[in-house]
N, C-alpha and C positions, 0 to 999 in steps of 0.2 A: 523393631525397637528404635527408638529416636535415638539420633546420635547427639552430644551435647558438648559445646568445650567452655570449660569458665574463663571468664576474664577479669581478671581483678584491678578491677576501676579504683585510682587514688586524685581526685580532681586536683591535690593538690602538688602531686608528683610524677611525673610521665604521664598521666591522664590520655592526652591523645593520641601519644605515640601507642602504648597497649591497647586504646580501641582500634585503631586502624590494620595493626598487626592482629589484632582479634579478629577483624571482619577478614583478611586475607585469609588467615587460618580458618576459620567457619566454611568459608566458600569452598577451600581447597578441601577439606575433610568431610562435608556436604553437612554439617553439624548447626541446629542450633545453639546460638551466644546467651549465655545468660550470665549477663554483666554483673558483676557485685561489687559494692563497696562495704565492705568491714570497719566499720569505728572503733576501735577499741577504748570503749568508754566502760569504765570500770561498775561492774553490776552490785555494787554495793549503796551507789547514790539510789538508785529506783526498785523497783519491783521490775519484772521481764516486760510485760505489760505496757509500762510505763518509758521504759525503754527505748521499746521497738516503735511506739508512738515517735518520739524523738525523733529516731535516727530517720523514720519515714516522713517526717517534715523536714529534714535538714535535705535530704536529696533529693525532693518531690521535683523542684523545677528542673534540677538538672536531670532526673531521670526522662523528662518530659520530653525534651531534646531528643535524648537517647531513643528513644522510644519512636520517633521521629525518623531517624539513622538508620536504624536497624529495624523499620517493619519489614521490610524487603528480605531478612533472614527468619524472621518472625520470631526477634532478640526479645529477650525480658529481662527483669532489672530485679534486683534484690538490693536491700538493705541489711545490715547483718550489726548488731551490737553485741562485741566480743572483746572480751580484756587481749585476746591474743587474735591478730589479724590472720598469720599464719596457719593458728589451728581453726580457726572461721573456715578459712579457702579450701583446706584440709576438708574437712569433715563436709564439706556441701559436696567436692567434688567427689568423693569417695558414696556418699549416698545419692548421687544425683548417676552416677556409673559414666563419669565424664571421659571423653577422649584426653583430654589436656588441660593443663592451666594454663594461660597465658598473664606474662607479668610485663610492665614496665623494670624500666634502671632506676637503678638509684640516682637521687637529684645531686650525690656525691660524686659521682663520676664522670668522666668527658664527653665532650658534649661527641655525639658520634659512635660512640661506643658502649659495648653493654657493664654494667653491674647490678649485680643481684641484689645487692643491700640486705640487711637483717632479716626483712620477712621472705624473701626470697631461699636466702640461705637456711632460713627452718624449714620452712617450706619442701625444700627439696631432700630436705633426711627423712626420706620416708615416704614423699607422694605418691598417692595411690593412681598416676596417670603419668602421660609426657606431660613438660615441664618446657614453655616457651619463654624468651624473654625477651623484647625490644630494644634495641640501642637507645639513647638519648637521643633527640632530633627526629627519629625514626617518621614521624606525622608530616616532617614540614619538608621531606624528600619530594621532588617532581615526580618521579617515575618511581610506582610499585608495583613490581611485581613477582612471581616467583619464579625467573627463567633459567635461573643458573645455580644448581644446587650442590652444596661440598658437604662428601661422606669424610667424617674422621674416621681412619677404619685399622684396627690394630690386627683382626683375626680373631676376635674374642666371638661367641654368642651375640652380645650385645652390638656388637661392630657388622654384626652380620644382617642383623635386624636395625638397622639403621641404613644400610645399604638396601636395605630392600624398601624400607620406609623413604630414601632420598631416589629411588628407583620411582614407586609410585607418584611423589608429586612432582616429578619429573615429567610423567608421563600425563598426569591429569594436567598439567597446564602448559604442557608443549613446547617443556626448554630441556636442558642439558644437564648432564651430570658430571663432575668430578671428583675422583674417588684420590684420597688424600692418607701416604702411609707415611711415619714418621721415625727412622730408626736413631734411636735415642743410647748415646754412652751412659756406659753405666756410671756413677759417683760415687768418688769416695772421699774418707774423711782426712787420710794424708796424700798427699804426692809421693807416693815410693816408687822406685824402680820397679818393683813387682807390678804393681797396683797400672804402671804405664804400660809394661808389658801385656798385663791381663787385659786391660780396659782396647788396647790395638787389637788382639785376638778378639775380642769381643764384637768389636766394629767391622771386623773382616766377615762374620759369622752374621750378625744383625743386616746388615746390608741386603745380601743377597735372601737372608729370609722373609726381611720388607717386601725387597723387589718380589719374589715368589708370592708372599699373600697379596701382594698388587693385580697380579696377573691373573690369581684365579679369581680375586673381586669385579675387577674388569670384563674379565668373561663373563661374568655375571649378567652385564649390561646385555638389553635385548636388541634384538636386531630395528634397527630402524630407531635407536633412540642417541641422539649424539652424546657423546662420551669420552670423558678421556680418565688416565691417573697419573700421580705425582709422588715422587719419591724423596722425601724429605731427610737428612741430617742433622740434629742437636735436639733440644728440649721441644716436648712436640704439644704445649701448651702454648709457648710463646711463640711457633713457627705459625701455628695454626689460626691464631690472630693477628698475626701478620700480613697472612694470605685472604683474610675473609676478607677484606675491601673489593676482594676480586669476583664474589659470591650476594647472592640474595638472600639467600638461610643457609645455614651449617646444622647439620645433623649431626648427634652422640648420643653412644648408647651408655650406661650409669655405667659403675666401675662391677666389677666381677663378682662384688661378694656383699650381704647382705639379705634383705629379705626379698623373697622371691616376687614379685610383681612391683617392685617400691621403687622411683627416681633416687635416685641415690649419686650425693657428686665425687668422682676423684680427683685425683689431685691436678692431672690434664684436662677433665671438662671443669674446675675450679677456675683454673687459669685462664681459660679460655673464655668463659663466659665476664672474669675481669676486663676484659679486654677487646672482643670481640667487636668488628665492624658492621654486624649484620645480623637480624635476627637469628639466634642460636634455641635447636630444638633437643630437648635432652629426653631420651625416649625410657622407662619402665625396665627394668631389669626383670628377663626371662618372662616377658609377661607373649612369647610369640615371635613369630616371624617375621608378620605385618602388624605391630600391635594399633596401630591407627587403620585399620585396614583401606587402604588404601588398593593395594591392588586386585584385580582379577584374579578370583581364586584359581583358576587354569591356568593362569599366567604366572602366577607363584610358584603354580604345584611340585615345580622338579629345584625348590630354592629350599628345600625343608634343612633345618640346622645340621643335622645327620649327614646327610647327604652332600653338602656346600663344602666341610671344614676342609683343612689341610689335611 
């Protein structure tokens, strides 16, 4: 079966930063790109018909380009007229049985850095695939490539298949991996003596359980493939974009709860994607071990959920 990842082309907004990171993404996942842009032109002026004429004259030359780009992947182009851009990208990728989306930043955010902006953020309650997104600038980088890859890794399911997903494109394009644990105080609403009390036991307790889920992530790592991990202290949204300047992509797995195969963001891959120095790939809950499959199924085989946890 063909593997397929969408890319949602907005010419007027990160346009070539999300193709570029589309064509790296494509390569690395051996998937055809089928580019789309979504108009959200309200379907009450036309008939469907009448529509779809439109929107396919409005993009014809720049698809033509496109088309140009990306024979080499054997990329195709869609036009999509849709009151909602989000449920557009939605529903092709979910019938198209896509590996990913891939998105631009919002033209809102810094230049260098990622945000999701509105269609993104619906987009991802719910997507039926992993969910990539490109910083601003991302196109007008000298050097792309993906050699240096950081797992967010808490010890969840999803953390664990994300490590095995930052494991694979590690290994297909012949860089490095860094596995990233974040042990995070807990919050509260007053300052009490109790509350400072609890919150020290708490950090005494967290620490060496991070360091423990570090080590057996890290063991994870195959032989011959360079690797290290990192043990981080305070809010593990803001540390974790902190450190991507030092990475090519950042992998995360959705948060823990919701429906079973769907992107879904918490409140750490929230932040993190505000922020972020470098393409960030936010993978599928419980959708699998490798859900991009990426790796060697022999090579996998002794990584099963079961088997890996603490």
């Amino acid at each position: 079966m063909e593997r397929k990842i969408i890319v949602g082309y907005d010419p007027a907004h990160g346009g070539p930063d999300v193709l570029r990171l589309g064509r790296v993404l494509a390569e690395v996942v051996a998937a055809k790109p089928i580019i789309v842009t979504a108009l959200p032109w309200p379907n009450y002026l036309m008939g469907v018909k009448g529509l779809q004429k439109q929107v396919d004259a409005e993009m014809q030359d720049r698809f033509a380009v496109l088309h140009e780009q990306f024979a080499d992947l054997d990329g195709e182009t869609r036009a999509i007229a849709s009151p909602s851009v989000a449920e557009a990208l939605h529903e092709l990728a979910e019938g198209e049985g896509a590996e990913a989306i891939v998105l631009g930043s919002s033209h809102r955010g810094r230049i260098g850095r990622t945000l999701a902006g509105s269609v993104g953020e619906s987009l991802m309650h719910g997507a039926p695939c992993a969910v990539a997104v490109a910083p601003r600038g991302y196109a007008e980088r000298d050097l792309i490539r993906l050699v240096h890859i950081a797992v967010a890794f808490d010890g969840s399911p999803e953390a664990w298949a994300a490590l095995e997903t930052a494991i694979g494109t590690a290994e297909r394009c012949r860089g490095r991996i860094s596995v990233i644990c974040v042990a995070e105080d807990p919050r509260y609403g007053y300052s009490t003596m109790w509350s400072i009390l609890v919150s020290g036991e708490f950090a005494d307790h967290e620490r060496p359980e991070k360091q423990r889920l570090l080590e057996l992530a890290t063991g994870r790592i195959p032989a011959g493939l360079e690797g290290d991990g990192r043990l981080l202290t305070g809010d593990a949204g803001t540390l974790l974009a902190e450190v991507s300047g030092e990475f090519d992509l950042m992998v995360a797995g959705s948060r823990a709860y919701g429906p079973l195969r769907r992107t879904l963001l918490g409140s750490t891959t929230r932040r993190l994607i505000s922020s972020c120095a470098c393409p960030v790939l936010v993978l599928p809950r419980a959708a699998g071990i490798d859900p991009l499959g990426l790796r060697d199924p022999a090579a996998a085989a002794g990584s099963r959920l079961g088997d890996r946890g603490p």
